[in-house]
PDBQT receptor file of N, H, CA, C and O in Angstrom, charges set to zero:
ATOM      1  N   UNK A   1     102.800  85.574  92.287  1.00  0.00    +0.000 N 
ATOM      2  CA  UNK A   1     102.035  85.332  93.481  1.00  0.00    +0.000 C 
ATOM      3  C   UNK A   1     100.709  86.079  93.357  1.00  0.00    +0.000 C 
ATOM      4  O   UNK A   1     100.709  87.220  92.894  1.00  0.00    +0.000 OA
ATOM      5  N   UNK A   2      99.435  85.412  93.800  1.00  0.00    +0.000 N 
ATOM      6  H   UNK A   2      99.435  84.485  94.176  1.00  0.00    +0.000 HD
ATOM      7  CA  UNK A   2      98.289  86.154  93.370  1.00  0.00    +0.000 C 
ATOM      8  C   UNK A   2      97.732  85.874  95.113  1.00  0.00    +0.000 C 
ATOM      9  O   UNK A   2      97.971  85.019  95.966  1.00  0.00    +0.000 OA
ATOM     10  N   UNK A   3      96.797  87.236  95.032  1.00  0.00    +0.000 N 
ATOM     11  H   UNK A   3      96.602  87.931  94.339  1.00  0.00    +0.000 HD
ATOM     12  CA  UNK A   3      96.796  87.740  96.243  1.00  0.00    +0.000 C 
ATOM     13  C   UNK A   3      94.830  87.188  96.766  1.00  0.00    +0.000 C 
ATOM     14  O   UNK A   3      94.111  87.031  95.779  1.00  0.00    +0.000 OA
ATOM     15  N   UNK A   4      94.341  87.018  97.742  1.00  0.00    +0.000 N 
ATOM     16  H   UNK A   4      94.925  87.145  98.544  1.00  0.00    +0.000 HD
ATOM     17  CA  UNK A   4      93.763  86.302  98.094  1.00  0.00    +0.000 C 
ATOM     18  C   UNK A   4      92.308  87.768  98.153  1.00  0.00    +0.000 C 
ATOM     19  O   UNK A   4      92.311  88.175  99.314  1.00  0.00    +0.000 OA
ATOM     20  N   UNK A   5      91.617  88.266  97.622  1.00  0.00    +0.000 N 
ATOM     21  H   UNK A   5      91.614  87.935  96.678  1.00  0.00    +0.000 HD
ATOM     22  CA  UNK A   5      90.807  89.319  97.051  1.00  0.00    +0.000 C 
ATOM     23  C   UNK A   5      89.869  88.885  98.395  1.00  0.00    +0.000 C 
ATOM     24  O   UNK A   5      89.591  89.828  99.136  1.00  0.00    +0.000 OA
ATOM     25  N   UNK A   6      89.525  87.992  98.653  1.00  0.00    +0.000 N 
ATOM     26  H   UNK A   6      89.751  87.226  98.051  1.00  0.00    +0.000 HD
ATOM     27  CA  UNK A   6      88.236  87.944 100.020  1.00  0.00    +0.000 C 
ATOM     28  C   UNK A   6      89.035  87.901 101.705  1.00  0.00    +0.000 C 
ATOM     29  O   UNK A   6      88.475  87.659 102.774  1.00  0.00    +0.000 OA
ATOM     30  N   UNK A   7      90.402  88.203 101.475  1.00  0.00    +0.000 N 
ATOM     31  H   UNK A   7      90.857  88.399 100.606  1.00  0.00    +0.000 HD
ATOM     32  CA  UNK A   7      90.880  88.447 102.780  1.00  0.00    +0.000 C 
ATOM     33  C   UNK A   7      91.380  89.418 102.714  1.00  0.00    +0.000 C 
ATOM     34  O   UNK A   7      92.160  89.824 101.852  1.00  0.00    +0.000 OA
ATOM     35  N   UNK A   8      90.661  90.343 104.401  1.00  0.00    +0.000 N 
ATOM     36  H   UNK A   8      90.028  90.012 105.101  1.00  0.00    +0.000 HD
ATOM     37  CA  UNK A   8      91.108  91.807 104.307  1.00  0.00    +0.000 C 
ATOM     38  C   UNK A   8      92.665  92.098 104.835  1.00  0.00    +0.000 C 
ATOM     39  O   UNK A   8      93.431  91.288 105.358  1.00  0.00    +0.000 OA
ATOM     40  N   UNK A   9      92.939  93.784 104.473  1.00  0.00    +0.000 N 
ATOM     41  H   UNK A   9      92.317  94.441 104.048  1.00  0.00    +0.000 HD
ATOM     42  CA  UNK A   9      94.235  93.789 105.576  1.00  0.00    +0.000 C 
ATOM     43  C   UNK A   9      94.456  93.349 106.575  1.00  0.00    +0.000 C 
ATOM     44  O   UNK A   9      93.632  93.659 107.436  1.00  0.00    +0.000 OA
ATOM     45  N   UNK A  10      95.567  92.469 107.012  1.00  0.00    +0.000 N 
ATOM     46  H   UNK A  10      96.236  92.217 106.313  1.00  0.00    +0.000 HD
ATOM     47  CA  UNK A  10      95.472  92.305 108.623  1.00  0.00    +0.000 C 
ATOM     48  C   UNK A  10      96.214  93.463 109.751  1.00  0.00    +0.000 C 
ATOM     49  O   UNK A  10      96.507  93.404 110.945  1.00  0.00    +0.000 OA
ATOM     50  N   UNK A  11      96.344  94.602 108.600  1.00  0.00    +0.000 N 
ATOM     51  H   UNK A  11      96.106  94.650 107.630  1.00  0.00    +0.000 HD
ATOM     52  CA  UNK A  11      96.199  95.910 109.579  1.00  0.00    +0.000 C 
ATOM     53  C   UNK A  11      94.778  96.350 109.847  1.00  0.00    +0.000 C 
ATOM     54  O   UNK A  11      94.124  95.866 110.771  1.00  0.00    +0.000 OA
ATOM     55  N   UNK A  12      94.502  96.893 109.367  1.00  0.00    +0.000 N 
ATOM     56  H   UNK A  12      95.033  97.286 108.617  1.00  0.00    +0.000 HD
ATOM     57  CA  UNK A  12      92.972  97.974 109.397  1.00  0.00    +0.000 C 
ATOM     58  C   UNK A  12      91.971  96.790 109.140  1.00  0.00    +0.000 C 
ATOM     59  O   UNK A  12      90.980  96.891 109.863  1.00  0.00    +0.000 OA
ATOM     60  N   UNK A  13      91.950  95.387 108.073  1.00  0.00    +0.000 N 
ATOM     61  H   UNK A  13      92.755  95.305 107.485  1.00  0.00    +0.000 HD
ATOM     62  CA  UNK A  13      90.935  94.945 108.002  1.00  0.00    +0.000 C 
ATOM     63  C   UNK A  13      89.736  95.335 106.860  1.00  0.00    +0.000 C 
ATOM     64  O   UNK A  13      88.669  94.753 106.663  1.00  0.00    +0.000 OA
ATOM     65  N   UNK A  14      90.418  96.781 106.037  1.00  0.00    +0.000 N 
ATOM     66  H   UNK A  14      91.285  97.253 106.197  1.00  0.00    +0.000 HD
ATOM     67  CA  UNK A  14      89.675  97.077 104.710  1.00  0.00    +0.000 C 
ATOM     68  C   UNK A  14      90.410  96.171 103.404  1.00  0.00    +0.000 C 
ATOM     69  O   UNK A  14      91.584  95.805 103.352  1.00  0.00    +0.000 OA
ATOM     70  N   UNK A  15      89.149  95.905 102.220  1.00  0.00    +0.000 N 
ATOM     71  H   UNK A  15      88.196  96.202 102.263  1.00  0.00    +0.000 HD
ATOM     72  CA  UNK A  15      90.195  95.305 101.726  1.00  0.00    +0.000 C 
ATOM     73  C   UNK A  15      91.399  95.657 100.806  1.00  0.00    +0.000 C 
ATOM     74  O   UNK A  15      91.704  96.784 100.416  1.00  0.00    +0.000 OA
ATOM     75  N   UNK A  16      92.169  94.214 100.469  1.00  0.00    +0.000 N 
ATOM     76  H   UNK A  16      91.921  93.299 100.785  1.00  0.00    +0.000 HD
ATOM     77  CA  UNK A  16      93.589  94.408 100.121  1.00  0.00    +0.000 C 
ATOM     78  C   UNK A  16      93.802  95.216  98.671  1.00  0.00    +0.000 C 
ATOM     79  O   UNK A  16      92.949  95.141  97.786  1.00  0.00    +0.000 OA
ATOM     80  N   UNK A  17      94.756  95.824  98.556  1.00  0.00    +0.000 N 
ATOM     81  H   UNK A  17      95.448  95.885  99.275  1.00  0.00    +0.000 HD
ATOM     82  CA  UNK A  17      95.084  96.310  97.250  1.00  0.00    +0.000 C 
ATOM     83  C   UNK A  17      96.066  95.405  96.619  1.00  0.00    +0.000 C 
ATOM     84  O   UNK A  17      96.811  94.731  97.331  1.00  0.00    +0.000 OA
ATOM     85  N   UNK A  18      96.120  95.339  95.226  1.00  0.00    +0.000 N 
ATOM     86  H   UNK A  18      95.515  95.886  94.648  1.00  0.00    +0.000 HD
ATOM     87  CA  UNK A  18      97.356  94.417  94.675  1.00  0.00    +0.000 C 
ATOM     88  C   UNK A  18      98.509  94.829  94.340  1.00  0.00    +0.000 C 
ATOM     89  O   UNK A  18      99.435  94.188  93.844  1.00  0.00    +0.000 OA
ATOM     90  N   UNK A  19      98.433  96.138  94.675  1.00  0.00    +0.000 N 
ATOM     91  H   UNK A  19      97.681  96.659  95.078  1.00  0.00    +0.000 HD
ATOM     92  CA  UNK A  19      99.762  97.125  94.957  1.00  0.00    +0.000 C 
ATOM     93  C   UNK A  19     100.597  96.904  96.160  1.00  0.00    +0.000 C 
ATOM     94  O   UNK A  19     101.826  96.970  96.208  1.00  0.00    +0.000 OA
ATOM     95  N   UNK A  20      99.816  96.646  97.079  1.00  0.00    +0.000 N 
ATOM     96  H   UNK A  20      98.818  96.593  97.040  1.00  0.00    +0.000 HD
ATOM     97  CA  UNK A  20     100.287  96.463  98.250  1.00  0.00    +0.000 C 
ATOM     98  C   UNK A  20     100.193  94.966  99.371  1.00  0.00    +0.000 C 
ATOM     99  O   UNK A  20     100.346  94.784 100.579  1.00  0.00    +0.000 OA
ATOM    100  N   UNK A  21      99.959  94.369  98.549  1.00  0.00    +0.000 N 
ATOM    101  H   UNK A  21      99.834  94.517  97.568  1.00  0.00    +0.000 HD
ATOM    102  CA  UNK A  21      99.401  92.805  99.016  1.00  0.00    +0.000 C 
ATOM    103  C   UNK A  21     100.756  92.755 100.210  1.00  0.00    +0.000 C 
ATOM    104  O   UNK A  21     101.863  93.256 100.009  1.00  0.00    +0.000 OA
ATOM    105  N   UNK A  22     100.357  92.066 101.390  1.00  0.00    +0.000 N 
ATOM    106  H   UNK A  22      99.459  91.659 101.554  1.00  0.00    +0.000 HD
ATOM    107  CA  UNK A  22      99.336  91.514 101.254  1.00  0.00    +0.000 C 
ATOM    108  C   UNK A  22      98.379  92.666 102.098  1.00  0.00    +0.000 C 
ATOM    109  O   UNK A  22      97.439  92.162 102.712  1.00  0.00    +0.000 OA
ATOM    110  N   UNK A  23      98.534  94.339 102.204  1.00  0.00    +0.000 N 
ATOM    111  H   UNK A  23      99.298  94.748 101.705  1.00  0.00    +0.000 HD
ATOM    112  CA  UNK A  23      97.899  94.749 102.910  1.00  0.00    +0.000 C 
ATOM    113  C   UNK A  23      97.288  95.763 101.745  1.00  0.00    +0.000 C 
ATOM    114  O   UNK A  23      97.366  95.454 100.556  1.00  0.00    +0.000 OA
ATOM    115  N   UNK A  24      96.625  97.098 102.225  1.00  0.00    +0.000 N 
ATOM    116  H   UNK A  24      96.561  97.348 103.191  1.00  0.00    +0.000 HD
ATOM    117  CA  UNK A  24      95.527  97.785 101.378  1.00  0.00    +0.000 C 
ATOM    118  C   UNK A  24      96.234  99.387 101.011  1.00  0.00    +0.000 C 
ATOM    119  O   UNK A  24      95.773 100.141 100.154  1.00  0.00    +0.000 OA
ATOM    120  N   UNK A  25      97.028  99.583 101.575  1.00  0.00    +0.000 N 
ATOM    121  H   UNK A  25      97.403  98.970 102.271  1.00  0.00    +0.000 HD
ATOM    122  CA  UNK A  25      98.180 100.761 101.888  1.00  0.00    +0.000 C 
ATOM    123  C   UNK A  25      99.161 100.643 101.701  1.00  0.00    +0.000 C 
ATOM    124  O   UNK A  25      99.701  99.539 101.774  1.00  0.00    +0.000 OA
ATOM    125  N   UNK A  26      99.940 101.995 101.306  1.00  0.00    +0.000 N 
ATOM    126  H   UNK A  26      99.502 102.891 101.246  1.00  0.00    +0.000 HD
ATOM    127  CA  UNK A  26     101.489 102.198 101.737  1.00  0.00    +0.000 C 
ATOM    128  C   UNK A  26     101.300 102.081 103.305  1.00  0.00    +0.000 C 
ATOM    129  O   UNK A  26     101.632 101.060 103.907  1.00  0.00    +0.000 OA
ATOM    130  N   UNK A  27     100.773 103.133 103.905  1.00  0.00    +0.000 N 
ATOM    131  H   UNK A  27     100.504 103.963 103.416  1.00  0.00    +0.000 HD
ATOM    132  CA  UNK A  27     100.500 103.400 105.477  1.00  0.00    +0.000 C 
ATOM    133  C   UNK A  27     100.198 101.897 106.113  1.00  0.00    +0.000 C 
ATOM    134  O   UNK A  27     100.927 101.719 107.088  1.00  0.00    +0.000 OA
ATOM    135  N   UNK A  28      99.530 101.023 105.904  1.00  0.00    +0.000 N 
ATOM    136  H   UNK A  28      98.937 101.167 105.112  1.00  0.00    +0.000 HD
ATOM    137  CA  UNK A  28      99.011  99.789 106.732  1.00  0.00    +0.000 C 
ATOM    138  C   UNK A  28     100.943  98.816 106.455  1.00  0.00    +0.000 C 
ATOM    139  O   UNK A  28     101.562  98.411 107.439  1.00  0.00    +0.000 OA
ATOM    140  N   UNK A  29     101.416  98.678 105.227  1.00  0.00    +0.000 N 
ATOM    141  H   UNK A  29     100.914  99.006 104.428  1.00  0.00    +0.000 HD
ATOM    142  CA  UNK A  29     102.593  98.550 105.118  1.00  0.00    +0.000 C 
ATOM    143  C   UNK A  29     103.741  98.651 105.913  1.00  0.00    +0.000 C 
ATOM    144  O   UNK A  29     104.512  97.775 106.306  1.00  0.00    +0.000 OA
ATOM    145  N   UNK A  30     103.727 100.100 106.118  1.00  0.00    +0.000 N 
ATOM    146  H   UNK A  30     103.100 100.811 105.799  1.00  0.00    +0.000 HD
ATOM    147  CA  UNK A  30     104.612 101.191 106.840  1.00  0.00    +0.000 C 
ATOM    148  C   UNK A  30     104.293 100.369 108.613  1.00  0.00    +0.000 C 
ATOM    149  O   UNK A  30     105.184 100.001 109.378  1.00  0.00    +0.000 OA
ATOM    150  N   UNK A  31     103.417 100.313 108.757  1.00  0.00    +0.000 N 
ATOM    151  H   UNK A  31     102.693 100.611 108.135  1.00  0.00    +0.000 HD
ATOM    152  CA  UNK A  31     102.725 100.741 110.440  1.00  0.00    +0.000 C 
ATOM    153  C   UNK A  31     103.445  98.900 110.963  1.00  0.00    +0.000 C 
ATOM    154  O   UNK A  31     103.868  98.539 112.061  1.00  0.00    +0.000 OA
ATOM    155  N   UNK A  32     103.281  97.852 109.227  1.00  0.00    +0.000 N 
ATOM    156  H   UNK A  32     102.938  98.145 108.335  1.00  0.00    +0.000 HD
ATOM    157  CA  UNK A  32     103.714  96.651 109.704  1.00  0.00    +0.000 C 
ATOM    158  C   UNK A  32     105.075  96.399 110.360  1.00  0.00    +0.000 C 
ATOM    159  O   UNK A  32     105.604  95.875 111.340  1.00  0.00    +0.000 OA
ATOM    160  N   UNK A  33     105.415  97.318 108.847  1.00  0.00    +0.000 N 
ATOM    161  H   UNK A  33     104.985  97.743 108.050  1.00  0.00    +0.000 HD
ATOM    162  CA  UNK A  33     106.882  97.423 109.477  1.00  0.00    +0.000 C 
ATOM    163  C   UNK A  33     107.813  97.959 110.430  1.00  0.00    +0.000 C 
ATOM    164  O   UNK A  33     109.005  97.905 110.732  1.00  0.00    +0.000 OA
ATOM    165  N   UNK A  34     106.343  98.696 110.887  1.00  0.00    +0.000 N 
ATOM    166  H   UNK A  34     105.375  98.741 110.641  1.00  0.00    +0.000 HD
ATOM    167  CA  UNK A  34     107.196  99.210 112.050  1.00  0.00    +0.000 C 
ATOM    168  C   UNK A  34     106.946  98.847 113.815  1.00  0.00    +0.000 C 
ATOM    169  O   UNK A  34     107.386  99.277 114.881  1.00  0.00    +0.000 OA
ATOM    170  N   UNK A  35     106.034  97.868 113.391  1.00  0.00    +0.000 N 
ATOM    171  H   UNK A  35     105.677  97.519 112.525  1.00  0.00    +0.000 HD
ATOM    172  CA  UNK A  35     105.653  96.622 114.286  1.00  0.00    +0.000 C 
ATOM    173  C   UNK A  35     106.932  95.981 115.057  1.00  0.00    +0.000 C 
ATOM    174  O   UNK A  35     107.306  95.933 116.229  1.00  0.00    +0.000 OA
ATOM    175  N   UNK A  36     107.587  95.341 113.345  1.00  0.00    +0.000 N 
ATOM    176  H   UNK A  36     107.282  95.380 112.393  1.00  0.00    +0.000 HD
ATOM    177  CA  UNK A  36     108.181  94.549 113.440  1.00  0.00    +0.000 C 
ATOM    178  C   UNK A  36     109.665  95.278 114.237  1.00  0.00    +0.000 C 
ATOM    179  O   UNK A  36     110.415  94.736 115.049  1.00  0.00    +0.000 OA
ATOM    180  N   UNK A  37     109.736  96.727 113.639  1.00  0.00    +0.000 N 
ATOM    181  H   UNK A  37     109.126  97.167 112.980  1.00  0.00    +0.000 HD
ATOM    182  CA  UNK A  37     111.120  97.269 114.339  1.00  0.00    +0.000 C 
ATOM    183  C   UNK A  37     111.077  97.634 115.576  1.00  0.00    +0.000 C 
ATOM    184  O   UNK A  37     112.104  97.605 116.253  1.00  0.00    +0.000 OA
ATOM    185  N   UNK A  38     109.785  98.076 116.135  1.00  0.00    +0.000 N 
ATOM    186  H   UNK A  38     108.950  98.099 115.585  1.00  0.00    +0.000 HD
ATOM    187  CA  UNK A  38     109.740  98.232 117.720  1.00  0.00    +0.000 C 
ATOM    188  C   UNK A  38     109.549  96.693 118.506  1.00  0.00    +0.000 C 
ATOM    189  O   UNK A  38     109.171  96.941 119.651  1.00  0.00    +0.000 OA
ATOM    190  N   UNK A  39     109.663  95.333 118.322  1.00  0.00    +0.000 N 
ATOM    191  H   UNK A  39     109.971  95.132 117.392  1.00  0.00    +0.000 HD
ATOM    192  CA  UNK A  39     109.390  94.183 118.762  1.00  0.00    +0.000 C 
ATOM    193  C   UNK A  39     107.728  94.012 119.066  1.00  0.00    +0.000 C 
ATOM    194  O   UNK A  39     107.206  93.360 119.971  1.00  0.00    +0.000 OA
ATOM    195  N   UNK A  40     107.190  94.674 118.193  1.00  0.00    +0.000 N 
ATOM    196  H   UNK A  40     107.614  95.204 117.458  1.00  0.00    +0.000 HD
ATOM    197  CA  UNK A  40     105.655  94.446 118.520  1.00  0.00    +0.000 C 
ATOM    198  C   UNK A  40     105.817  92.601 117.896  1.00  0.00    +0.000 C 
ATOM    199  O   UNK A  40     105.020  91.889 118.506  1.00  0.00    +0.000 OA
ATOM    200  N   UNK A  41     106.569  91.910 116.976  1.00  0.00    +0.000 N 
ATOM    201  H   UNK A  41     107.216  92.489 116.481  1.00  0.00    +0.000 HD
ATOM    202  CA  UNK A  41     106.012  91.003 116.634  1.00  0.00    +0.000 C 
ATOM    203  C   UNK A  41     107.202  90.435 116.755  1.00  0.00    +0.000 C 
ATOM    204  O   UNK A  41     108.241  90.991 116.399  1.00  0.00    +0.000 OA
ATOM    205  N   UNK A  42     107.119  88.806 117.477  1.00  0.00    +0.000 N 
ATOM    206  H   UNK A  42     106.275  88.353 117.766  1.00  0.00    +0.000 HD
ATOM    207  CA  UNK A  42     108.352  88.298 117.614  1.00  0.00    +0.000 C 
ATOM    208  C   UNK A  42     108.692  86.781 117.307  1.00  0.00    +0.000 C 
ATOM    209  O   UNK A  42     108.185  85.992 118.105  1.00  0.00    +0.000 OA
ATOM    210  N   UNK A  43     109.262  86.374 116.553  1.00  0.00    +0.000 N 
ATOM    211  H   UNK A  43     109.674  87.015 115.905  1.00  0.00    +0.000 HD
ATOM    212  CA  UNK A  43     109.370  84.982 116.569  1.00  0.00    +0.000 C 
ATOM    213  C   UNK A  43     109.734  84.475 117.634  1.00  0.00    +0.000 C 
ATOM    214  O   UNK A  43     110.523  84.961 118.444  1.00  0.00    +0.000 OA
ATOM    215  N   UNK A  44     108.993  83.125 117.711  1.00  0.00    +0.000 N 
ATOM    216  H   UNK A  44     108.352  82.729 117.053  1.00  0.00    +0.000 HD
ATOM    217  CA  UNK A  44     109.370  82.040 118.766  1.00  0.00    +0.000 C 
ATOM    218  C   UNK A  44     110.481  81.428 119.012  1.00  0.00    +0.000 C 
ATOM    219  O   UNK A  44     110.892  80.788 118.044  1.00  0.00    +0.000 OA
ATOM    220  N   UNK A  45     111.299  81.369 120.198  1.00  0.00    +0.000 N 
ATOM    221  H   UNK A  45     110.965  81.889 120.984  1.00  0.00    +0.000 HD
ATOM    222  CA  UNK A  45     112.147  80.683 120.187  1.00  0.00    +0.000 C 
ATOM    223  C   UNK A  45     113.328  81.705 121.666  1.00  0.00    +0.000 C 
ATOM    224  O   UNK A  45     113.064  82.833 122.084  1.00  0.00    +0.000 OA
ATOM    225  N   UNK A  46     114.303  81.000 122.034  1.00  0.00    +0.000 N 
ATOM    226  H   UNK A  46     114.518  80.084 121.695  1.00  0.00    +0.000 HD
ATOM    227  CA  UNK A  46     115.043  81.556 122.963  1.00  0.00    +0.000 C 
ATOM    228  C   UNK A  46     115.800  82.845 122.572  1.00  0.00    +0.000 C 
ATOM    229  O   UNK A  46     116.668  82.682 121.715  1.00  0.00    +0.000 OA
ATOM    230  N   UNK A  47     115.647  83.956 122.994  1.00  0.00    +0.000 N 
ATOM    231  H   UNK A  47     114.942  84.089 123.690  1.00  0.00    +0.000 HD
ATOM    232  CA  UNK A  47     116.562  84.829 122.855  1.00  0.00    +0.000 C 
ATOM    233  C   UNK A  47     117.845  84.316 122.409  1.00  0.00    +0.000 C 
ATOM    234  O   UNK A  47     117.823  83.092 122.287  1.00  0.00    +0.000 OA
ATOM    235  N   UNK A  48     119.240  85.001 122.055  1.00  0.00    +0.000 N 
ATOM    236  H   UNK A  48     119.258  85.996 122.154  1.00  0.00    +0.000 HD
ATOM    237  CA  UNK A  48     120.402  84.814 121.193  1.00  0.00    +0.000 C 
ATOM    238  C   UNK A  48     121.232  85.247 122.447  1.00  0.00    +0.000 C 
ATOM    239  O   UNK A  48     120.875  86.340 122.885  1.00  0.00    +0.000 OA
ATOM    240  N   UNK A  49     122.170  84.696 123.071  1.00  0.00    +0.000 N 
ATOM    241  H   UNK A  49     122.460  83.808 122.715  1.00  0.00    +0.000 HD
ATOM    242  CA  UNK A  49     123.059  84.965 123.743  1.00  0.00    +0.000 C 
ATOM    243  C   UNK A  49     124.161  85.989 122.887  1.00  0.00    +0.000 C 
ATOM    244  O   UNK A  49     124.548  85.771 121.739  1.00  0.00    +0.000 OA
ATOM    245  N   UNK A  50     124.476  86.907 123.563  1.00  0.00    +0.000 N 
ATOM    246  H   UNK A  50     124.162  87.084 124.495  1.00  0.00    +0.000 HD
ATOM    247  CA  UNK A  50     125.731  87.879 122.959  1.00  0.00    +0.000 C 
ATOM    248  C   UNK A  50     126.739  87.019 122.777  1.00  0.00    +0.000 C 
ATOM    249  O   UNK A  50     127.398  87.458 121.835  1.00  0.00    +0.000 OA
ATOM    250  N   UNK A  51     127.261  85.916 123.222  1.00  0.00    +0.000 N 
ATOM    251  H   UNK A  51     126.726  85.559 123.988  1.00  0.00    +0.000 HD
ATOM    252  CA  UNK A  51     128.562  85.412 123.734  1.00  0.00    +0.000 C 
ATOM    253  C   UNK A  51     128.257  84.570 121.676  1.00  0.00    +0.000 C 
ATOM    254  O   UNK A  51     129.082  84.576 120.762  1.00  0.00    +0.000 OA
ATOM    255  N   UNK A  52     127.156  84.129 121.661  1.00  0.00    +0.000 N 
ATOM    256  H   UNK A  52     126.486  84.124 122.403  1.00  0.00    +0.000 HD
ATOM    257  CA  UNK A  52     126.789  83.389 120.176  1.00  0.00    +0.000 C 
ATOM    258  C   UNK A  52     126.728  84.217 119.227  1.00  0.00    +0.000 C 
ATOM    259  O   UNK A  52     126.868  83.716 118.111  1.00  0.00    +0.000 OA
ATOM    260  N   UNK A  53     126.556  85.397 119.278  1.00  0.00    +0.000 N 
ATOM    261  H   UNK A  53     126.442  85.803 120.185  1.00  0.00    +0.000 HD
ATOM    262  CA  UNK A  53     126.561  86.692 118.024  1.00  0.00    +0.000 C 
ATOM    263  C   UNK A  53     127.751  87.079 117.826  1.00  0.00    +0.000 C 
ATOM    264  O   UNK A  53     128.129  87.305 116.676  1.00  0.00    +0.000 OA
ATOM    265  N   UNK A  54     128.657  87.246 119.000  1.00  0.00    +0.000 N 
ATOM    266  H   UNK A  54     128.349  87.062 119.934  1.00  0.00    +0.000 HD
ATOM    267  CA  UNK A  54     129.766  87.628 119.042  1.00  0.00    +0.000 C 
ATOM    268  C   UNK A  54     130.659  86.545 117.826  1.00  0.00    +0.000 C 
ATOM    269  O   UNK A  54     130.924  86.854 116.665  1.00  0.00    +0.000 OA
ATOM    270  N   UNK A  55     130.966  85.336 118.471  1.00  0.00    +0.000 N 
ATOM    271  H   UNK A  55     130.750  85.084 119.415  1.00  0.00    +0.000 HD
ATOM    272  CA  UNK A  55     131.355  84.113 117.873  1.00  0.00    +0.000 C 
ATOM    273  C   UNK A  55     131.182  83.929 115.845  1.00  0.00    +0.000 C 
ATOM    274  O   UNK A  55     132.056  83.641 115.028  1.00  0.00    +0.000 OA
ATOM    275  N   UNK A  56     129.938  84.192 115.666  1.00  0.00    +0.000 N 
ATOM    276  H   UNK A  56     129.228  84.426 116.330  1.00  0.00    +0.000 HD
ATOM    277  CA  UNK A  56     129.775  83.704 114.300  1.00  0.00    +0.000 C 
ATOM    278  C   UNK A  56     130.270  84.953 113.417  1.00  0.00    +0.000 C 
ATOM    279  O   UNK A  56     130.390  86.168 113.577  1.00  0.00    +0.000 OA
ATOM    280  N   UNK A  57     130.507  83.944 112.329  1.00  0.00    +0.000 N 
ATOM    281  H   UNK A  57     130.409  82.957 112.200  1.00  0.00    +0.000 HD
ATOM    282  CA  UNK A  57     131.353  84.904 111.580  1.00  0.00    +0.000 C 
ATOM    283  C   UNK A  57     130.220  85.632 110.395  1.00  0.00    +0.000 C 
ATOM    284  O   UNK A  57     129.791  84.811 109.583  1.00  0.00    +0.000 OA
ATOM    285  N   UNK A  58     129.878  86.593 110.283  1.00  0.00    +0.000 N 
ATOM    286  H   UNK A  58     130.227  87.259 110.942  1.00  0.00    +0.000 HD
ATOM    287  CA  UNK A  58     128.398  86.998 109.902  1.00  0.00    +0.000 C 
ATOM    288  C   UNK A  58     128.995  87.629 108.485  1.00  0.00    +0.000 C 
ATOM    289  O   UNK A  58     128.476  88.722 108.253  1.00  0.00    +0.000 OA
ATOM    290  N   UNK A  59     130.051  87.170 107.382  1.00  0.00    +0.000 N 
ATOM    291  H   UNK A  59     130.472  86.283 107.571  1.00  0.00    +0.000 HD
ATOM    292  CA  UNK A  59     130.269  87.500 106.491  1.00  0.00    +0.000 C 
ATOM    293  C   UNK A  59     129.742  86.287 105.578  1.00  0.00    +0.000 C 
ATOM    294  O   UNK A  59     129.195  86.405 104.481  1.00  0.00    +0.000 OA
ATOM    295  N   UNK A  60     130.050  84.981 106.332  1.00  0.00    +0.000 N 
ATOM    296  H   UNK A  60     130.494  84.885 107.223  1.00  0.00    +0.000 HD
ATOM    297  CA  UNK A  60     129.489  83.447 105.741  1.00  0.00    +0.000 C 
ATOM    298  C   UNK A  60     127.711  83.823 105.763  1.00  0.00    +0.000 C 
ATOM    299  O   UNK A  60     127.081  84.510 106.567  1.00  0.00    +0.000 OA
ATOM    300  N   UNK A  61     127.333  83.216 104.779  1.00  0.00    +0.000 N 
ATOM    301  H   UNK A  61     127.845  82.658 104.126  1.00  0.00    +0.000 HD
ATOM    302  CA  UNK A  61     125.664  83.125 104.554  1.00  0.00    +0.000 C 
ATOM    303  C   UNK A  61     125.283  81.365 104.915  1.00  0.00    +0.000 C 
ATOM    304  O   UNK A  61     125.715  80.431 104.239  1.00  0.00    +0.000 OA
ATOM    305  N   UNK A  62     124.578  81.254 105.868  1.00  0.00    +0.000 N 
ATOM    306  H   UNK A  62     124.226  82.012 106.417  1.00  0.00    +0.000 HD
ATOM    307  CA  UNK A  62     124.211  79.652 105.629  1.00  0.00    +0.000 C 
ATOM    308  C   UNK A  62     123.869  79.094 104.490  1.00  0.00    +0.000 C 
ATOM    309  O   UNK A  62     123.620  77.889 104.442  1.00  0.00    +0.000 OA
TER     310      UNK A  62
């Protein structure tokens, strides 16, 4: 995968490193991921009912 050199981090916005594609940091990396663990970023779609998590058998892989 080759990384796109005229688009910046879409953390900070400096540009990207190819160490760290697609951002410019460990830290801009880090800060994504931790976006994603506090619900800063959320996919679309209806919340998951407990009663449906409960149910599936989460050892099967689709």
């Amino acid at each position: 995968m080759t990384t796109n050199p005229t688009r910046p981090c879409p953390i900070c916005r400096k540009p990207r490193s190819a160490d760290f594609a697609p951002f410019c940091s460990q830290r801009c990396k880090d800060r994504d991921l931790a976006q994603w663990f506090g619900d800063g970023y959320a996919v679309p779609g209806r919340p998951a009912l407990p009663e449906e998590l409960a149910e599936r058998n989460w050892d099967e892989q689709d």
